[in-house]
Phi, psi and omega in degrees: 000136178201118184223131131217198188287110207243140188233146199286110151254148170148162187248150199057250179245026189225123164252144183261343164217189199218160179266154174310291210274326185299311180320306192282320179286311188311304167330302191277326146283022161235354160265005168289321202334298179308136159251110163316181189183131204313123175308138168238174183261110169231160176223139178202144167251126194232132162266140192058054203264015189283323202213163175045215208307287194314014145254320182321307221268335174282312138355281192263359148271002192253292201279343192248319158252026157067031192272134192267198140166250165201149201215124196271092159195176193226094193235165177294166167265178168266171172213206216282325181258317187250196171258184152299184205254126180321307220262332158336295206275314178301347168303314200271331172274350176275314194297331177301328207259024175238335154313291178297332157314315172113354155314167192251086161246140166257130174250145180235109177276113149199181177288099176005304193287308187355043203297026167264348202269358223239339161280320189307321187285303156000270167344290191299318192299314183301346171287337173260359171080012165145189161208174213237350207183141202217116176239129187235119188213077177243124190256098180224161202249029196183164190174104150293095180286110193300343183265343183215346159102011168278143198251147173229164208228105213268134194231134185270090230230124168282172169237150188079320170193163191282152168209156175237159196220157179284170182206170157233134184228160178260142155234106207058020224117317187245145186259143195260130157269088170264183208245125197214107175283131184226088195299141162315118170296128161290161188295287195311338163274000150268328186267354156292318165343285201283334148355282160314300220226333170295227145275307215297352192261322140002260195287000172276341196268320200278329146340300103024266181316316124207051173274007165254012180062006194270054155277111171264155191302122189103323184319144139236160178226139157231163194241142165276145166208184181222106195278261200093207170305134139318316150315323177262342156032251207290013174236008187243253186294323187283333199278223166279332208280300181276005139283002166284284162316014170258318158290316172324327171274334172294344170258351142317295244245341173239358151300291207282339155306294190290041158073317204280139184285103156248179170182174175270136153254171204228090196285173097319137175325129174217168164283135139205196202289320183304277221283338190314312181294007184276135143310141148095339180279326187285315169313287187288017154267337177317297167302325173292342193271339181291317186302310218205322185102170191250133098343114187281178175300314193303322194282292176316343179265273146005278181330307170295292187315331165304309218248001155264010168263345169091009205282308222214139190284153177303150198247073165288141175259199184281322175275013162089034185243159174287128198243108163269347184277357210291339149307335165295308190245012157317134181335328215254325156281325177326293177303320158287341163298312176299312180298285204308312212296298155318347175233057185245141222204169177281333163292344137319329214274016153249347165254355187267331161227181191244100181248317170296342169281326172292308186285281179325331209260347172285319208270326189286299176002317191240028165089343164260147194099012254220093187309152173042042167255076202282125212259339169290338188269163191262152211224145169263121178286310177314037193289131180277175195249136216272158190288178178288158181241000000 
C-alpha cells in the first residue's frame, strides 16, 4: 500500500502525476451518462480504449449494450516517484464498472503497433469466440514498424507555407492569449507522419483478425478522426496530421473494396490529452463550448454504437464516412465561432471563450478538478492494473 496526497504539479497542459480517485470518478461520471438498453451478445475490440474518444466508446458500449470485449492501450505503471499514467487508473475503474455490470472485459498494456501485442490480444479474442466490432483509436507521438524495426515520428506540422495561429496558454491559471508560429513539414516528415498516424497499423489489426477467422458474421470496424474548422485548418486537417487522417479514410474505402465493411467516424470537437497540445485547439474549443456548447465523447459515443448496432440508421456523408460533428460545423456556429475568435485579444480572451471551463477541463484529463473528490486526503497510488472482469 502507498497513499499519500497527489497534487497537479506540471507545466502547460502536462502534468507529472494523475489522482487516482479523481480518475476513478470521471470513468463513473461518464458512464452516469449512459441510459442503458437490454444487452445483445456483441463483441468488441478498442484499440486505444484508455483515454478520449477510445475510452468513451468503450464506456457506452459497455454501459448501454452490455458489449463484453478487450481494450488495447499503453500506460505507465506507478513507481516510487510518480503516479500511473491518467488512463492507468481509468483502465482500473473500467474494468471494475465492467464487473458489477457482469460483463467479460480483458484490458491489454502494450504496444499496439506490436506484433507480439496484436497475437496476445488475438489470443484473448478467440477466447470470446470472435468479435462483432473493431473500433480503432490511437493517438500516439511515435510507431515501431514491427516488420523491419524503424521507428517513425509523427511531426505536427503545415504542408505548403508556415502559419501562425492565435492560442491558448495559462500563466498561474490565468489565460494567456499567444501568437504559435507552426514551420513546414518536409516530404519526409509527413510521410512519417502517416506512418504513424494513418491506417496502416489499422488494416494490419484486421488483417491479423482475420487469418485468425475471429470475424463474427456481420462485423464492422471504424477507425475515430477528426475534420474540425476552418480556423484550426491549416495546422490540422490542411497539415501533416490531416494527411494522415486522409490516409486513414483512404484505408476505410480499400478495406471496405476487400469486402469488410469499415468506415471513419467523425468526431466532434472534444478536450482531450492528444489534442490540448494542437496550438489554435484549445482557444477553439474554448470559444466553441462558450458559443454553442460540446457534445461529450459519451454522447457522440451513444451514437456511434446506435448506428454500428443497427439500433439507428448510419449518419453517412458523401465519402462514406460516418459524421458525428455536424453540431459542430453547421454555418451558424461556425460563423459565431469565427466572430469571437477574431475578437479575442489578450485582453478579451476571458470574455470571449470560456477558458476556466477549458483549463478545468485539462486538469480532469489528469483526475482533478473532480466534483466530490477530496485532493486534501491522502489516495492510494499503487493501483494493479486490472485482471479480466
Amino acid at each position: 500500500m502507498s497513499e499519500r496526497v497527489v497534487r497537479p504539479v506540471g507545466r502547460g497542459f502536462l502534468f507529472l502525476d494523475s489522482h487516482p480517485a479523481g480518475c476513478a470518478r470521471v470513468v463513473r461520471e461518464m458512464a452516469a451518462e449512459v441510459e442503458p438498453r437490454t444487452p445483445g451478445r456483441r463483441t468488441a475490440l478498442v484499440i486505444g480504449s484508455s483515454s478520449g474518444y477510445g475510452l468513451a466508446t468503450t464506456i457506452a458500449g459497455l454501459a448501454r449494450y452490455g458489449v463484453d470485449g478487450i481494450g488495447v492501450s499503453f500506460e505507465k505503471a506507478p513507481t516510487a516517484r510518480r503516479t500511473a499514467t491518467a488512463g492507468w487508473y481509468r483502465t482500473a475503474e473500467t474494468a471494475a464498472l465492467a464487473e458489477e455490470l457482469g460483463r467479460s472485459w480483458s484490458f491489454v498494456n502494450a504496444d499496439a503497433f506490436a506484433d507480439d501485442t496484436k497475437n496476445d490480444v488475438l489470443d484473448k479474442v478467440a477466447e470470446l469466440g470472435g468479435i462483432d466490432h473493431l473500433i480503432y483509436s490511437v493517438a500516439a507521438p511515435r510507431r515501431v514498424d514491427p516488420r523491419n524495426g524503424e521507428t517513425y515520428q509523427s511531426a505536427l506540422k503545415t504542408i505548403g507555407e508556415p502559419y501562425t495561429t492565435k492560442s491558448l496558454a495559462f500563466e498561474d491559471g490565468e489565460p494567456v492569449l499567444q501568437e504559435v508560429g507552426i514551420d513546414v513539414a518536409t516530404e519526409d516528415e509527413i510521410a512519417q507522419t502517416v506512418k504513424v498516424m494513418g491506417g496502416e497499423d489499422w488494416s494490419r489489426w484486421i488483417t491479423a483478425v482475420q487469418e485468425r477467422e475471429l470475424l463474427k458474421p456481420g462485423f464492422n470496424t471504424v477507425a475515430l478522426t477528426y475534420i474540425g474548422s476552418e480556423l484550426t485548418g491549416p495546422i490540422y486537417r490542411q497539415g501533416s496530421i490531416g494527411a494522415a487522417k486522409a490516409d486513414l479514410e483512404q484505408t476505410a474505402l480499400k478495406l471496405a473494396a476487400d469486402g469488410v465493411s469499415a468506415m471513419t467516424s467523425v468526431n466532434g470537437a472534444a478536450v482531450t490529452q492528444a489534442s490540448s497540445a494542437i496550438p489554435g485547439i484549445g482557444l477553439y474549443v474554448s470559444i466553441l463550448h462558450k458559443v454553442h456548447g460540446l457534445q461529450t465523447p459519451v454522447q457522440q459515443s451513444i451514437a456511434l454504437w446506435d448506428q454500428l448496432t443497427g439500433e439507428a440508421p448510419l449518419d453517412l456523408d458523401d465519402e462514406g464516412r460516418i459524421r458525428l460533428d455536424r453540431w459542430e460545423l453547421t454555418d451558424e456556429v461556425q460563423s459565431e465561432v469565427r466572430k469571437q475568435w477574431e475578437s479575442a485579444t489578450a485582453t478579451t480572451i476571458a470574455d470571449v471563450a470560456d477558458t476556466a471551463w477549458f483549463f478545468s477541463e485539462v486538469r480532469r484529463l489528469y483526475g482533478f478538478d473532480v466534483p466530490a473528490v477530496d485532493y486534501e486526503a491522502e489516495t492510494e497510488v499503487d493501483v494493479e492494473w486490472p485482471t479480466t472482469a
